[in-house]
C-alpha positions in Angstrom: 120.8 158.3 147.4 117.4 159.9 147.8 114.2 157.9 147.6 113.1 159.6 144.2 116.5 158.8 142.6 116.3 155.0 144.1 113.0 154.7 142.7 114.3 156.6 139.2 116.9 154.2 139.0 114.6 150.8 139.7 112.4 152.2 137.0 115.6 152.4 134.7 116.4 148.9 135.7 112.9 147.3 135.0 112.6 148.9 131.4 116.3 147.9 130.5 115.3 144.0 132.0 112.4 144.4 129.8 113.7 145.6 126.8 116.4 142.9 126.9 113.5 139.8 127.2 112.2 141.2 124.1 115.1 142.0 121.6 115.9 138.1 122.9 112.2 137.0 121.9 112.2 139.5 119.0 115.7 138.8 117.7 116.6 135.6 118.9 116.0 133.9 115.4 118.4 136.6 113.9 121.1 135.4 116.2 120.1 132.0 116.0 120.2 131.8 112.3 123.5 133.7 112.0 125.2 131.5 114.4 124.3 128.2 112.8 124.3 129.6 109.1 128.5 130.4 110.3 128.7 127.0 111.6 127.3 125.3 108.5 129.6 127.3 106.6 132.9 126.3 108.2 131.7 122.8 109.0 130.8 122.0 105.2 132.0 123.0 102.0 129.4 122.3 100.0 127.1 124.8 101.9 127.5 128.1 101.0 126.9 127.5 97.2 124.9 129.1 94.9 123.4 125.5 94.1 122.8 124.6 98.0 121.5 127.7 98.9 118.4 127.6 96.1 118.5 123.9 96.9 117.4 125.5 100.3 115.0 127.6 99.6 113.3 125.5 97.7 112.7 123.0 100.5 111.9 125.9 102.7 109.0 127.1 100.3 106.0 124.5 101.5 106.4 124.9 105.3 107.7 129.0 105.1 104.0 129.7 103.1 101.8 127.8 105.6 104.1 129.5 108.8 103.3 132.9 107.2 99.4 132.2 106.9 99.8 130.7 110.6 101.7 134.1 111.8 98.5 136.2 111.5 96.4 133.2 113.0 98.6 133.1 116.1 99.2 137.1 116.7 95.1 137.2 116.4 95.0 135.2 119.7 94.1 131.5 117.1 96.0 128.4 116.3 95.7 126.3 113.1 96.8 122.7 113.3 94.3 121.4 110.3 96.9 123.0 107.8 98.4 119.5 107.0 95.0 118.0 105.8 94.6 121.0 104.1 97.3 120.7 102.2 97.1 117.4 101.5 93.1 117.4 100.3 94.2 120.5 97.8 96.6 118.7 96.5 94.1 116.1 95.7 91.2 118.4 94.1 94.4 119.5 92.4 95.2 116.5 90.7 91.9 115.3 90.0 90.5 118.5 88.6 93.8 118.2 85.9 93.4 114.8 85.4 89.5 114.8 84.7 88.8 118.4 83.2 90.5 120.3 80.6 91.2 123.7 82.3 94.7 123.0 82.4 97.8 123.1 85.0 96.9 126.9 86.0 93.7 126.3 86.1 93.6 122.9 88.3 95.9 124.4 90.6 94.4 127.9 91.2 91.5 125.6 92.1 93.2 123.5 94.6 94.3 126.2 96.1 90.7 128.1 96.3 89.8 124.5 98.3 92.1 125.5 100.9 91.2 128.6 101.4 87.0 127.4 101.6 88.1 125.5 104.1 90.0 128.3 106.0 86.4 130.2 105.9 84.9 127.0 107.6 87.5 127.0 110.2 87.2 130.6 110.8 83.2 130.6 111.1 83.0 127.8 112.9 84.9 128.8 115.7 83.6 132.7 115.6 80.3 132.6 114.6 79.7 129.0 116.0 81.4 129.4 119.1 82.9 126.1 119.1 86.0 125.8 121.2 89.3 126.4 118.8 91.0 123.7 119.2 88.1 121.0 119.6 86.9 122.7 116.3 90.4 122.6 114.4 90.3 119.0 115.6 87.2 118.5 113.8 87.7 120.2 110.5 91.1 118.0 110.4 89.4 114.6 110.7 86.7 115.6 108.8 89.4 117.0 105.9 91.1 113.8 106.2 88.3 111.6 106.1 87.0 113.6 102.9 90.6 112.7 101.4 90.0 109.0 102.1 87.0 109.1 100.8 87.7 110.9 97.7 90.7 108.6 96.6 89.6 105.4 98.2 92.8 105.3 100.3 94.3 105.3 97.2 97.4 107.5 95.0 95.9 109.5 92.7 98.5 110.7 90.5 99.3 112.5 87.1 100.9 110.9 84.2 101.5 114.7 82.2 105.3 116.0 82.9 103.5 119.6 82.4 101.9 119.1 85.9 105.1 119.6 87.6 105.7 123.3 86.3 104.9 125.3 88.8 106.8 122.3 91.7 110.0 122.2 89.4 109.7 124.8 87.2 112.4 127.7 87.7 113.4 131.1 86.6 117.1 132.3 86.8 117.8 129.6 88.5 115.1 130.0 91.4 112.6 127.2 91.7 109.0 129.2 91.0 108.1 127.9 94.8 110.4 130.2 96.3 109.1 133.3 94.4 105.7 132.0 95.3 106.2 132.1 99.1 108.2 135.2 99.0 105.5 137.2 96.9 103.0 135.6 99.9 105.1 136.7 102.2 105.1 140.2 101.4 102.0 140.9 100.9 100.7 139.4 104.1 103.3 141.2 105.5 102.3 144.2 103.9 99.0 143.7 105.1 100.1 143.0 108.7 102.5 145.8 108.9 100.9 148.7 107.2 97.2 148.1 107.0 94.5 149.2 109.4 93.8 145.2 108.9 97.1 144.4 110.9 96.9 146.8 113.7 93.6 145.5 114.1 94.9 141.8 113.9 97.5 142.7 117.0 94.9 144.6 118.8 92.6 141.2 118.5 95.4 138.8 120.0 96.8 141.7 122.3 93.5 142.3 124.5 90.2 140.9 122.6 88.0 142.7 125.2 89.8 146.4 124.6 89.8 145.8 120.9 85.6 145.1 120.8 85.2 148.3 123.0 87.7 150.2 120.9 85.0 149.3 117.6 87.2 146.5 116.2 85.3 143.3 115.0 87.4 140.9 116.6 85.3 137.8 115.0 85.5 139.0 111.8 89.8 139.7 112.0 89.8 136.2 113.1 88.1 134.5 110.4 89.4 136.2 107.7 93.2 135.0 109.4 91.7 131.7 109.6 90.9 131.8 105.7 94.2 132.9 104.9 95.7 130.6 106.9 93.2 128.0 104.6 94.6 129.6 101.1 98.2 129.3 102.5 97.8 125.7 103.0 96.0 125.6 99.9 98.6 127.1 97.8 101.5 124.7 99.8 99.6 121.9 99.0 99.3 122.3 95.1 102.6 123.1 95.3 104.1 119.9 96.9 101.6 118.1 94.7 103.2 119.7 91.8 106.7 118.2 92.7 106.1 115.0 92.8 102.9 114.5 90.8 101.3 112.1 93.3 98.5 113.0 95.8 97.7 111.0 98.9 95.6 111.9 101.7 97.8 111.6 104.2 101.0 113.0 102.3 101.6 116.0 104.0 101.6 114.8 107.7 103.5 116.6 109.9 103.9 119.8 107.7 101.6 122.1 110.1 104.2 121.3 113.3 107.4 122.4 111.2 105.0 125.7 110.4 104.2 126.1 114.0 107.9 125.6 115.3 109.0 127.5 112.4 106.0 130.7 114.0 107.3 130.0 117.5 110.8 130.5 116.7 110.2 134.1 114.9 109.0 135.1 117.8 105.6 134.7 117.5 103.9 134.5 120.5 101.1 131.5 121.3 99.2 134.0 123.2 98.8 136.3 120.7 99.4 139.8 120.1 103.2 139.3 119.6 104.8 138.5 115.8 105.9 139.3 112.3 105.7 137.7 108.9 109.7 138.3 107.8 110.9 136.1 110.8 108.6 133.3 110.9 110.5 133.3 107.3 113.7 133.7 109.2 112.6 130.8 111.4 111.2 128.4 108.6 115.3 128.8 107.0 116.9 128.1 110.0 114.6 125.2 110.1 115.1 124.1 107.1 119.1 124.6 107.7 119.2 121.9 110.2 118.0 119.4 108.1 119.9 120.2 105.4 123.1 120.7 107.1 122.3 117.1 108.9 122.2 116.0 104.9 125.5 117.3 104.4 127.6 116.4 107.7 126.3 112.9 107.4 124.6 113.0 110.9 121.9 110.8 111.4 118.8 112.2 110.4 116.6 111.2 113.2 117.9 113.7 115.7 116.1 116.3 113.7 112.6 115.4 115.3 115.0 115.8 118.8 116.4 118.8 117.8 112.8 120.6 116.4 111.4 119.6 119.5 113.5 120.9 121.7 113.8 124.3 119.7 109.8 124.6 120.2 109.8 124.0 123.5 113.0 126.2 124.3 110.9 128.7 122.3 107.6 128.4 124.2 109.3 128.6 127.5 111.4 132.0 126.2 107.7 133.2 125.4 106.4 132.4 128.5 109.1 133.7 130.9 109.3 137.0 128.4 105.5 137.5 129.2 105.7 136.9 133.2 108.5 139.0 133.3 106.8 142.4 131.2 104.3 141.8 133.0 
C-alpha cells in the first residue's frame, strides 16, 4: 500500500470514528428511549395504555418546558440553574394576583408567567452586560428569587380556594391534559426558532466559538440574554402551571425541578460546552425521564433508586460528551 492510499485510508478511518461518537451523542436518547419504552412494555401491562401514556405526558409537561428553554441556554455556551425558584416565585405572583385582583385565571397566570420571564432578562443582563461570572450570578438571582418568595408569603402556603384555578393544571381537551399542548406548542416554536431562524444559527455560532461569532458580526451578548429570558418565561410558564394543579404555592415547591431539566438537556445530547443540541430531543430526553419514574410506579420498585438512577444517567451523559469532544477534536 502506497503512502497516499495509507494516509487516504486513516483519513476514512478518523471521519467514520467520528461520525460514530456523534450519531451516539446525537442519537443516543432515541436508542435509549426505545429500549426502555420496549422494556416497560413487556415488563408491565398497564403501560402501554392510552390512559398511562397521557398520564405520562402529563407529568412530563413541567420539567420538558423548562428543558426546552434550558436547550437554547446551554447550546449558547450558558447554564440556568435559578429555573426552580423561578418557577416557584411565579407560581406565587400567580396565585396572589388571582386571589387579590379580579383579572381572572388567564389573566393571573399570563402574569406569573411574565414574572419568569423578567427575571430571565435579569439573569441574562446581569451576566452580559454586568459581567458577573455565570454561575456566581445564577447563584445570586436564585437566593435572591427565593428569598423574595419567603418574603412575600411569610414562609407561608398561599393557596386558592376557587376550583376554576385549576383549569389550565387539570383541564383537558380530547383527553390530553392542556399542559401537554402547552409544552408541545413551546416546543415548537423554540424549535422553530432554533432550527430555522437566523436567531438559531446565531445561537450555535455563540456556544460553538464566541470569539469567531463577534468577528463574524454576531452579537453574542445579546443571543445570550435573550436565551436567558426565554429560559425565564419557560420557568415562568412551568411554574403557573404546577401551581395550577394543585392550587397551593410555596416558595420552595419546585426544588429540584431545574436538575431533572438539566439531566433531561444532557441526555438529548445537548452539550454543556455549548454549540451542540436540539429542542425535539431534550423532549425525547425529559420522556424517557419521566419513563423511569413512572415505570418504577408501576413495577413496584422502590422509588428512591430514581435519584441513583438520574444521577448516573447525567453523569454517564456528561462523560459521553466529554469523550465525544476530545475525540472530534
Amino acid at each position: 500500500m502506497t503512502a497516499s492510499s495509507e494516509a487516504l485510508v486513516g483519513r476514512a478511518q478518523r471521519l467514520l470514528s467520528r461520525f460514530d461518537i456523534r450519531v451516539v451523542r446525537d442519537y443516543g436518547v432515541v436508542i435509549a428511549f426505545a429500549a426502555l419504552f420496549v422494556t416497560l412494555s413487556v415488563s408491565s401491562p398497564v403501560f402501554l395504555t392510552a390512559d398511562n401514556m397521557k398520564n405520562l405526558a402529563f407529568q412530563t409537561a413541567p420539567v420538558g418546558i423548562i428543558a426546552v428553554g434550558g436547550t437554547l441556554v446551554f447550546i449558547a455556551g450558558g447554564f440556568d440553574l435559578s429555573v426552580g425558584a423561578i418557577s416557584a416565585f411565579t407560581g406565587i405572583m400567580a396565585a396572589k394576583i388571582f386571589n387579590s385582583t379580579g383579572i381572572g385565571l388567564w389573566g393571573s397566570l399570563i402574569l406569573g408567567a411574565l414574572v419568569g420571564l423578567g427575571f430571565g432578562v435579569g439573569n441574562g443582563l446581569l451576566i452580559t452586560l454586568g459581567r458577573v461570572n455565570a454561575f456566581i450570578a445564577i447563584l445570586a438571582t436564585s437566593i435572591i428569587i427565593n428569598g423574595l418568595g419567603q418574603f412575600v408569603t411569610n414562609g407561608n402556603l398561599v393557596s386558592v380556594s376557587s376550583n376554576h384555578f385549576t383549569e389550565l393544571g387539570l383541564g383537558s381537551a380530547w383527553g390530553i391534559g392542556y399542559p401537554v399542548y402547552v409544552w408541545f406548542a413551546f416546543a415548537g416554536i423554540c424549535g422553530f426558532l432554533l432550527s430555522r431562524t437566523a436567531f438559531g444559527r446565531y445561537v450555535y455560532a455563540s456556544g460553538g466559538n464566541a470569539e469567531a461569532a463577534r468577528l463574524s458580526g454576531v452579537r453574542v451578548k445579546v443571543v445570550r440574554a435573550v436565551t436567558f429570558a426565554i429560559s425565564g418565561l419557560a420557568a415562568g410558564i412551568a411554574g403557573v402551571i404546577l401551581v395550577s394543579e394543585v392550587q397551593t404555592a410555596q416558595w420552595n415547591a419546585n426544588t429540584g425541578i431545574e436538575f431533572d431539566a438539566i439531566t433531561a438537556i444532557v441526555l438529548g445530547g445537548t452539550s454543556l460546552l455549548g454549540g451542540e443540541g436540539a429542542i425535539w430531543r431534550s423532549v425525547l430526553g425529559a420522556f424517557f425521564l419521566q419513563m423511569i419514574g413512572n415505570g418504577f410506579n408501576l413495577l413496584g420498585t422502590t422509588p428512591e433508586l430514581q435519584y441513583v438512577i438520574k444521577g448516573v444517567i447525567l453523569a454517564a451523559a456528561v462523560s459521553l460528551d466529554a469523550w465525544a469532544r476530545r475525540r472530534t477534536t
